[in-house]
C-alpha atoms as one frame of an Amber mdcrd trajectory, in Angstrom:
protein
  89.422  95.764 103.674  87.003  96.651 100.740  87.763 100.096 100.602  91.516
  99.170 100.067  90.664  96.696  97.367  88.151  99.244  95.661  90.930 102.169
  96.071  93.037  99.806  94.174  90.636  98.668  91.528  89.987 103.117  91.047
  90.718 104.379  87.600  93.406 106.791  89.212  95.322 103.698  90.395  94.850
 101.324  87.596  96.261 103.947  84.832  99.361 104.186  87.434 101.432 101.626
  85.561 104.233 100.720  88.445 100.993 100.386  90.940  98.707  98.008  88.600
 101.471  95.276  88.816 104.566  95.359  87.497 105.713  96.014  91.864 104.162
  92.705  92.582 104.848  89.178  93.634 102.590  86.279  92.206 101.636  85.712
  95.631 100.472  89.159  95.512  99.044  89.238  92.975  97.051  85.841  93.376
  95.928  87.855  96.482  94.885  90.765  95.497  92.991  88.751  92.535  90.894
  86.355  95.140  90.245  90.016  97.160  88.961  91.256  94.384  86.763  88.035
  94.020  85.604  88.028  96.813  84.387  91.373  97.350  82.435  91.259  93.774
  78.737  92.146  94.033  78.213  89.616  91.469  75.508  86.845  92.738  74.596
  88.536  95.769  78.146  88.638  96.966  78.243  84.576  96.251  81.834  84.415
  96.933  81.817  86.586  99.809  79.079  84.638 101.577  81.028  81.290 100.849
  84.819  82.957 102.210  82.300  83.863 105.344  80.917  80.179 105.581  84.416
  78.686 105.439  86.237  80.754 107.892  88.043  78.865 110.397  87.970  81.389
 113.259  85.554  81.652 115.686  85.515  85.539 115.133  85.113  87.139 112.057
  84.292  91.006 111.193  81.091  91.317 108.371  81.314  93.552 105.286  78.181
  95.780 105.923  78.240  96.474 102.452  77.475  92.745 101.368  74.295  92.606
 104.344  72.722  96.018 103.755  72.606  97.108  99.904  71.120 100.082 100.873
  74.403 101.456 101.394  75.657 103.126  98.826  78.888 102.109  97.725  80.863
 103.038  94.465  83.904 101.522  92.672  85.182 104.859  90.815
């Protein structure tokens, strides 16, 4: 799931302008903006320790990138 939201947040993408938005729904949009929220480095990856907390199923797959920051991940 990150790498999709970081392949759409890449410059090559974002200058695209029928890909940046113009294709999608609000609901899409609201989606791809909480995504993009969650998935920020920003805090520690705050919000993506919180969405981890609040999940209501008993079996949820970790971002390895948000638990080891020794991996080396880039957004461009």
């Amino acid at each position: 799931m990150s790498a999709i939201v970081v392949a759409l947040q890449s410059l090559s993408l974002s200058q695209l302008i029928l890909t940046c938005n113009s294709g999608l729904s609000k609901n899409e949009k609201q989606l791809s903006a909480q995504l993009i929220d969650i998935l920020s480095p920003e805090g520690d990856h705050r919000a993506y320790r919180e969405a981890l907390q609040n999940i209501k199923s008993p079996i949820a797959t970790p971002w390895l990138g948000a638990h080891s920051p020794s991996f080396p991940f880039t957004t461009n």
